[in-house]
C-alpha positions in Angstrom: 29.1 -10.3 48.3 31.0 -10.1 45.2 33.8 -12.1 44.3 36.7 -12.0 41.6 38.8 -14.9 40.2 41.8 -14.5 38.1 42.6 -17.0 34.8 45.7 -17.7 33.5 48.1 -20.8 32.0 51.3 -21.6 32.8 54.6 -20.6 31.0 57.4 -22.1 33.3 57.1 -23.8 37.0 58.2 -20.3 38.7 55.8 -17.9 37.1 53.3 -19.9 38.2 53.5 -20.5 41.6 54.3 -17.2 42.2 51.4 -16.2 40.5 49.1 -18.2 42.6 50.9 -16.8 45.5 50.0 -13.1 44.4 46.6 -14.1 43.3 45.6 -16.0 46.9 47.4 -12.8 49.1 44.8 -10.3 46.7 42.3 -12.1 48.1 40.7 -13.2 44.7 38.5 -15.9 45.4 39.8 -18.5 42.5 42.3 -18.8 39.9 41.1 -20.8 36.7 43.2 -21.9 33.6 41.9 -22.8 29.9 41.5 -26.5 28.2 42.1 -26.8 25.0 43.9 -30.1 24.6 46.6 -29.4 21.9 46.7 -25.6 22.5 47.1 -25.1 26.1 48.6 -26.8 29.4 46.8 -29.4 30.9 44.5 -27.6 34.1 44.6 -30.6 36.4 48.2 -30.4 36.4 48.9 -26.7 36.5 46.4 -26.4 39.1 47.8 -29.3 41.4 50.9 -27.2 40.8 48.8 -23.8 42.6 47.5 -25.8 45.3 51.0 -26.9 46.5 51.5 -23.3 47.4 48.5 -22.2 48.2 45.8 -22.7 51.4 42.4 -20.8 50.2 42.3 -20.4 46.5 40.0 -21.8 44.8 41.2 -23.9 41.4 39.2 -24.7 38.1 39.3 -24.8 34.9 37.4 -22.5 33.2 35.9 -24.4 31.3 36.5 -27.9 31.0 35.5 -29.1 27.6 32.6 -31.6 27.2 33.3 -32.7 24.0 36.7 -34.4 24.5 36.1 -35.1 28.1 34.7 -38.2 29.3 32.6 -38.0 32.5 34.8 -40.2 34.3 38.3 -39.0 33.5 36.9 -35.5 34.6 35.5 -36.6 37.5 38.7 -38.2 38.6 40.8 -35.1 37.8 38.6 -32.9 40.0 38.0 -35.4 43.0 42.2 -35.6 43.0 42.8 -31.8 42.7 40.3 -32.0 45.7 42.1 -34.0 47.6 45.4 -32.6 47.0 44.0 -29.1 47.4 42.4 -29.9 50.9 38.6 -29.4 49.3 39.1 -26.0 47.3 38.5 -27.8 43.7 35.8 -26.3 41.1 34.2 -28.3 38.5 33.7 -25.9 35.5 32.5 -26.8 32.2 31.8 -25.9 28.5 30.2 -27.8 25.2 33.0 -27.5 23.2 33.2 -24.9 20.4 36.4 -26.0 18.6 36.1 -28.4 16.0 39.5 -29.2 15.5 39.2 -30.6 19.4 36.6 -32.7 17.9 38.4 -34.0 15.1 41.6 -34.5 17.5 39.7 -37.4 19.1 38.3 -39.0 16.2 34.9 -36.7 16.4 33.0 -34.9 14.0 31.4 -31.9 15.4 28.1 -32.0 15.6 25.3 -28.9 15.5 24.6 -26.8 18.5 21.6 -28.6 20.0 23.9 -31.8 19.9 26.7 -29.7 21.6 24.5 -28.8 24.2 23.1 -32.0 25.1 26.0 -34.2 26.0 27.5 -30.6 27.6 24.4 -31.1 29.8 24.7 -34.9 29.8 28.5 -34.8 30.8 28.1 -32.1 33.7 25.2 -34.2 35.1 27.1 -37.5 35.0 30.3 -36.1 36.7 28.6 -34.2 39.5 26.9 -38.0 40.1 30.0 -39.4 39.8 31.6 -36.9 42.0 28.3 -37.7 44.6 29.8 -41.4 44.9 27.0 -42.5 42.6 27.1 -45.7 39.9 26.0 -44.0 36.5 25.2 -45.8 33.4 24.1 -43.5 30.3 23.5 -44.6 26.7 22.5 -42.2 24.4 23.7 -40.5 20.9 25.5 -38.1 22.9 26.9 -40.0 25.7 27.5 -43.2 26.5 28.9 -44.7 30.2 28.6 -48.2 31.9 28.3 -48.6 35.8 30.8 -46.1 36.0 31.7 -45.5 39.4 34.6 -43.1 40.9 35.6 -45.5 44.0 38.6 -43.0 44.5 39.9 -40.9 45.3 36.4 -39.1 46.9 36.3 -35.9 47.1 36.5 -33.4 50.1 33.5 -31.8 49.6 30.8 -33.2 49.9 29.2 -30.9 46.6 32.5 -29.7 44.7 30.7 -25.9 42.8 30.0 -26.1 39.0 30.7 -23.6 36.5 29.4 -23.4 33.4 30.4 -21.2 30.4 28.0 -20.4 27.3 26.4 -18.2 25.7 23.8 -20.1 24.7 20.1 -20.1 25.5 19.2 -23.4 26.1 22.6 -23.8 28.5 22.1 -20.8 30.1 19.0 -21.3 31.1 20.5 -24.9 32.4 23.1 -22.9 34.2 20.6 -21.0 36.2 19.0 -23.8 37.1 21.8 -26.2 38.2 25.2 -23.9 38.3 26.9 -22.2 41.3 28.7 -20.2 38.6 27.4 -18.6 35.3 29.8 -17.6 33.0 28.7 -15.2 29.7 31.3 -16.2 27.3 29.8 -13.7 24.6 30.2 -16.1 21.9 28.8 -15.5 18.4 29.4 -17.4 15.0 32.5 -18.9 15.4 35.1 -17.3 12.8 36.9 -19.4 9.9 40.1 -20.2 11.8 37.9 -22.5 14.3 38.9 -20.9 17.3 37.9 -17.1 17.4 34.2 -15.9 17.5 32.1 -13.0 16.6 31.0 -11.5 20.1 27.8 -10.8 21.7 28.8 -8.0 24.4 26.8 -5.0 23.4 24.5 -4.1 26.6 21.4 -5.5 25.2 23.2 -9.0 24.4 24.1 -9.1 27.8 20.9 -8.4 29.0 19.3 -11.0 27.3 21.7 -13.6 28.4 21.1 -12.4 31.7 17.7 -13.0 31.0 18.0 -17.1 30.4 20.2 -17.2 33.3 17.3 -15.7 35.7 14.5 -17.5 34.0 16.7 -21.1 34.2 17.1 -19.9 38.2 13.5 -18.8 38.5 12.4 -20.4 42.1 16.0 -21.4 43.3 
């Protein structure tokens, strides 16, 4: 059965509730916003904000960026928009393709295959946080010590993961571990940091498609 979800950000309290309002009697199955620390409104927020006034939608962000989030704070956020949303809370996720977000917490960017890795690190760590598990990780990419999420726990017992890329080695992850795949179509990323070249053409797509099903190949 196919499913449609609606993304969008906040401009003023009333907009926005009444958007989730319209979006949950449409029947759309989730509404996501953006996070781009700086540049956007914060999703935990906005979305505690739809599930006030709302009873089905789902809420995520779409997608939650690994390169300025640590596992734990993320893990909290969703386990609380769980709670207060009576279980309808998505974990969605990114690497991080901005470098001034980097640089906004005292990061340098690093190359793609870095970027990928503590995306993959960071999803796996929250989801074990999320599980009620203790985690300790040290690597180059990521590092965490007996961290534990004692509360709040979340209603569902597996919260769904989303992940967004358009790379290879992440899609291929995706297929393998997501509930959600989404084919952000990025290229090169453009001078201004933010923008990208785009990879939409059918054969692109197909070939995305492609990692996803191989990554998903006895699921």
């Amino acid at each position: 059965m196919a499913t449609f979800s609606v993304q969008s950000e906040p401009t003023d309290a009333a907009s926005w509730t009444e958007l989730a309002r319209t979006v949950e009697a449409a029947g759309f199955d989730a509404l996501f916003t953006a996070d781009h620390p700086g540049d956007c409104a914060s999703p935990f927020v906005a979305l505690a904000a739809a599930a006030a006034v709302t009873s089905t939608l789902g809420l995520g962000s779409y997608v939650s960026n690994a390169a300025v989030r640590e596992p734990i704070l993320l893990a909290a956020d969703v386990a609380t928009l769980d709670v207060v949303s009576g279980g309808r809370a998505r974990l969605g996720i990114g690497a991080g393709h901005t470098p001034a977000e980097w640089r906004a917490v005292g990061r340098e960017r690093p190359g793609v295959a870095g970027r990928v890795r503590r995306c993959v690190a960071v999803a796996e760590t929250v989801r074990a946080l999320l599980a009620g598990d203790e985690v300790t990780v040290d690597t180059e990419e990521l590092s965490a010590y007996a961290a534990r999420l004692k509360e709040p726990r979340p209603v569902q017992d597996r919260v769904p993961l989303t992940v967004g890329t358009a790379n290879s080695t992440l899609l291929r992850w995706a297929g393998a571990h997501a509930d959600v795949v989404g084919l952000t179509g990025f290229g090169r990323t453009l001078p201004d940091g933010h923008q990208h070249e785009v990879r939409w053409r059918a054969d692109q797509i197909e070939a995305q498609l492609a990692h996803v099903a191989a990554g998903a190949a006895g699921r």
